[in-house]
C-alpha positions as CSV (number, residue, x, y, z in Angstrom):
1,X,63.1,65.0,139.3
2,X,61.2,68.2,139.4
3,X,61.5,71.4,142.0
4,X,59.3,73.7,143.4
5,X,60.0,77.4,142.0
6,X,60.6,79.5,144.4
7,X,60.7,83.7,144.3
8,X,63.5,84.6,146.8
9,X,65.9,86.6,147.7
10,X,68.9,83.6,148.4
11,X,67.8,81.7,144.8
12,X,67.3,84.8,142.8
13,X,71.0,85.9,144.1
14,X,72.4,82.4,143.1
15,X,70.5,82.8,139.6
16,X,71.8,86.1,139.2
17,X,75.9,85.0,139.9
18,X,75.4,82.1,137.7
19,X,73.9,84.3,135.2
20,X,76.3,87.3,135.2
21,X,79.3,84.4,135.0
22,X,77.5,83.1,132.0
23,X,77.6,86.6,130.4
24,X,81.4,87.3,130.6
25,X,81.9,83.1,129.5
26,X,79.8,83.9,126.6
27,X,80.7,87.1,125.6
28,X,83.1,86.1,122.7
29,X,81.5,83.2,122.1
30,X,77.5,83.8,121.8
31,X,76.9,87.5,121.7
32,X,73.3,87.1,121.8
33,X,73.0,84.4,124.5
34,X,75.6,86.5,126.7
35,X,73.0,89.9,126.5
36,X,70.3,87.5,127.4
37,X,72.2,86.1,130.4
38,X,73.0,89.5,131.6
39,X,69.3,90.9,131.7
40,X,67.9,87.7,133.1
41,X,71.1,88.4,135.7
42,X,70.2,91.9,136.4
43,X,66.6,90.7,137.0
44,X,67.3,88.1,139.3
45,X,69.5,90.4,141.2
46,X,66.4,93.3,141.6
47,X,63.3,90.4,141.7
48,X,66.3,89.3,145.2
49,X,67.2,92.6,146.4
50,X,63.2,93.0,146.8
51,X,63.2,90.3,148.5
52,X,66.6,90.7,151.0
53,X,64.6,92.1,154.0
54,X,61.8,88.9,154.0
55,X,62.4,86.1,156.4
56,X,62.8,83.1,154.8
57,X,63.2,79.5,157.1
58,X,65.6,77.6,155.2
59,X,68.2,80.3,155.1
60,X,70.1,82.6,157.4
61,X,70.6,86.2,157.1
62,X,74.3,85.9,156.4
63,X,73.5,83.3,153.7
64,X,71.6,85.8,151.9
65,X,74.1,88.4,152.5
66,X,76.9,85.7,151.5
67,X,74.9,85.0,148.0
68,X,74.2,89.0,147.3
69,X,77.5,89.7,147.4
70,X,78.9,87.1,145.4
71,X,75.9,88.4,142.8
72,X,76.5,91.8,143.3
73,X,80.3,90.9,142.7
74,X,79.8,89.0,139.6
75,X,77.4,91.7,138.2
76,X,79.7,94.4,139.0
77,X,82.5,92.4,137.0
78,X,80.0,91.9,134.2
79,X,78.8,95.5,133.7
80,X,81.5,97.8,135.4
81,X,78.5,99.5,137.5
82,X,78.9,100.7,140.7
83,X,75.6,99.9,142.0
84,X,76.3,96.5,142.3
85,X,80.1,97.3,144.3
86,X,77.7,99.4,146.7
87,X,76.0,96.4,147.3
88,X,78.5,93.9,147.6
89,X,79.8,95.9,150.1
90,X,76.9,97.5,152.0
91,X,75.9,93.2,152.3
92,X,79.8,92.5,153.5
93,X,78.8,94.6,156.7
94,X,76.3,91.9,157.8
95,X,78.9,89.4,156.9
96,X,81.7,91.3,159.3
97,X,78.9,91.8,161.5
98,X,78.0,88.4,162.0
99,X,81.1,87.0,162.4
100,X,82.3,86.2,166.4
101,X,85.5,88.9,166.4
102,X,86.0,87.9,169.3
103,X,87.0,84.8,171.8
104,X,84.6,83.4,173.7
105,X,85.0,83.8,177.4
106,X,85.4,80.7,179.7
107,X,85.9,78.4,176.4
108,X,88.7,75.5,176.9
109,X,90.2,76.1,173.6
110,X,89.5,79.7,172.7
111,X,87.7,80.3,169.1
112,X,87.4,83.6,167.3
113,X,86.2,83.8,163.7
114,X,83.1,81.8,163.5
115,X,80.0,83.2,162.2
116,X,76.3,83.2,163.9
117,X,73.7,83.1,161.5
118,X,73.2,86.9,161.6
119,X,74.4,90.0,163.1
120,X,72.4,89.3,166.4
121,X,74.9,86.8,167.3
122,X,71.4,84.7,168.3
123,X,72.6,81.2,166.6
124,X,76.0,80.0,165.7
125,X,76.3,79.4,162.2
126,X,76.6,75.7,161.0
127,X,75.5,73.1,157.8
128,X,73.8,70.0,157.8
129,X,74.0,68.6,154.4
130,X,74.3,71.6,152.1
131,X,77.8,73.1,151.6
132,X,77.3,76.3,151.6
133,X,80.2,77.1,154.5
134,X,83.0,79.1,152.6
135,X,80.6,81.5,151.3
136,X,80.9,84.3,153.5
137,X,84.8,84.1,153.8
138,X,85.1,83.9,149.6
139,X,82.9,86.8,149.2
140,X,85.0,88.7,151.8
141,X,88.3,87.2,150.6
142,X,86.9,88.3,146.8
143,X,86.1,91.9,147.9
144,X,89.7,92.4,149.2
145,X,91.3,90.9,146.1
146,X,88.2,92.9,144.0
147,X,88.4,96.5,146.1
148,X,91.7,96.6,147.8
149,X,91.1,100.8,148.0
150,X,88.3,100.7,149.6
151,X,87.5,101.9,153.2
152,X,86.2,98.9,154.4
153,X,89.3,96.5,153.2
154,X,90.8,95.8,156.5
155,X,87.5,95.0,158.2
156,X,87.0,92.1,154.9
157,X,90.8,91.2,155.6
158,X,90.7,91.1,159.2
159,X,87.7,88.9,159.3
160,X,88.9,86.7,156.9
161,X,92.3,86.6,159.1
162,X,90.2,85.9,162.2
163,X,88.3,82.6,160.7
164,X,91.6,80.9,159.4
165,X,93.9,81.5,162.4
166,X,91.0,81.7,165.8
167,X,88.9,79.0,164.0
168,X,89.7,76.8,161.2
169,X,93.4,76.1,162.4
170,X,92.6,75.7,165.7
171,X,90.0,73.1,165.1
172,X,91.9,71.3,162.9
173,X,93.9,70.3,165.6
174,X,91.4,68.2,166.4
175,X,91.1,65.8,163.7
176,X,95.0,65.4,163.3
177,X,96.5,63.6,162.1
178,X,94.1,64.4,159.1
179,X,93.4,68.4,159.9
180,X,89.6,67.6,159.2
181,X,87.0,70.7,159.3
182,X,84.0,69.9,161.9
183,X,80.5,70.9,160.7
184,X,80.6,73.6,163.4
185,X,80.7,74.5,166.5
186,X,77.7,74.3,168.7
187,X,76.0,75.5,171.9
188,X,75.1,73.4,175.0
189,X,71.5,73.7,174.1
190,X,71.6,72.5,170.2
């Protein structure tokens, strides 16, 4: 099976978390390997910071957001440097941003908590085949646990709040007895 390399910025920023985890695994273990993984971590995270602002099809503005935090996250726990906090949390404001805060008027069962696939609130966010769905709320949930100082904690907490109680637990209800999680929720027009 071979792939297609590809140069940006939501596979760089998965590179770079996987990379920067690597570095703190490896640290005792492989000195040398664990220095390697950290500069091939910190390039990854520039060549996809480069690249945040170009549209790419296959993904949504909140999944890159969702995948530089987690990076930026994972660098910041690997180095100790702020620039990488700054950015998890200037990309958790188009996460919070793109989340409905909300419920929706005239809905029969009312919903709060969803995400759209970017701040524009254009698209309601939802997966096909790739599981990529708890992203935004474990990068949030991870900057409260990470941060819990910071000026922007209740607006990480809150929306975290929002998607388990107005969303998650009220579709649920749905699938009882079994408390499933639907793929989404959807628009008339989709």
């Amino acid at each position: 099976v071979s792939f297609e390399a590809t140069n940006n910025a939501w596979d760089n920023f998965f590179a770079s978390s996987a990379e920067a985890i690597a570095a703190r695994v490896l640290e005792s273990e492989d000195p040398d390997r664990a220095q390697y993984s950290l500069r091939t971590a910190k390039r990854d995270w520039q060549f996809a910071v480069e690249k945040t602002d170009v549209p790419d099809k296959r993904v949504s503005v909140l999944e890159v957001a969702s995948a530089g935090a987690l990076a930026s996250l994972e660098l910041f726990r690997a180095t100790g440097e702020a620039k990488y906090a700054d950015k998890a949390a200037e990309l958790a404001q188009v996460i919070v941003n793109s989340q409905r805060r909300t419920f929706v008027p005239d809905w029969e069962v009312p919903l709060a908590g969803f995400f759209y696939t970017g701040p524009d609130h254009r698209r309601m966010l939802h997966f096909l085949h790739r599981g990529y769905e708890q992203a935004p709320i474990v990068v949030l949930s991870d900057l409260c646990n990470s941060f819990p100082e910071h000026k922007d904690w209740m607006k990480w907490y809150s929306a975290v709040a929002l998607h388990s109680e107005y969303y998650l637990k009220r579709l649920a209800q749905f699938s009882e007895p079994y408390g499933m999680m639907p793929n989404g929720v959807y628009a008339d027009d989709e």
